[in-house]
N, C-alpha and C positions, 0 to 999 in steps of 0.2 A: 704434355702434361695431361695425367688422366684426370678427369672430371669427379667430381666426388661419388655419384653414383657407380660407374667404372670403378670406383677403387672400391667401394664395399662388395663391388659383385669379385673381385678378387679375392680379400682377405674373405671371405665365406668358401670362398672354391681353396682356397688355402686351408680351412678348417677343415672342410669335408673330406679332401686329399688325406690329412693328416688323420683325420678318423679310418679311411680306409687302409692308411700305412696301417696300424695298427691292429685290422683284423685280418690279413692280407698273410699268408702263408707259404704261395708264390716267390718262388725268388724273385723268378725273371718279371716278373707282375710287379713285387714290390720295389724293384729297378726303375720301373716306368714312371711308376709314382714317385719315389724318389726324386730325379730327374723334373719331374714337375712341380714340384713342390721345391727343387731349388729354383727352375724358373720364372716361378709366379714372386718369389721371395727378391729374387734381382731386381723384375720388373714394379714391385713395391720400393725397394731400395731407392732403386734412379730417379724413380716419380715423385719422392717423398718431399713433401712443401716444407722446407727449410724457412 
C-alpha cells in the first residue's frame, strides 16, 4: 500500500508525463512516455483504497 504522500508524488509525475506527452513530437520519445504513463496509471489502480 502506498502512503498518501507516495501516491500524490505519483498522480503529479502522472500529470507532468502527460503534459510532456503532449509537447513531445518524438515518436520513439513519445513511446517511452507513453509506456510510463501506463505504468504509473496501474500502479495507482492496484494501490487504490477501496
Amino acid at each position: 500500500m502506498l502512503s498518501k504522500a507516495e501516491r500524490l508524488l505519483f498522480i503529479r509525475e502522472l500529470g507532468r508525463l502527460q503534459k510532456e506527452l503532449k509537447k513531445c513530437s518524438d515518436n520513439q520519445l513519445r513511446n517511452a512516455i507513453h509506456q510510463d504513463i501506463l505504468l504509473l496509471r496501474k500502479v495507482l489502480s492496484m494501490t487504490a483504497r477501496k
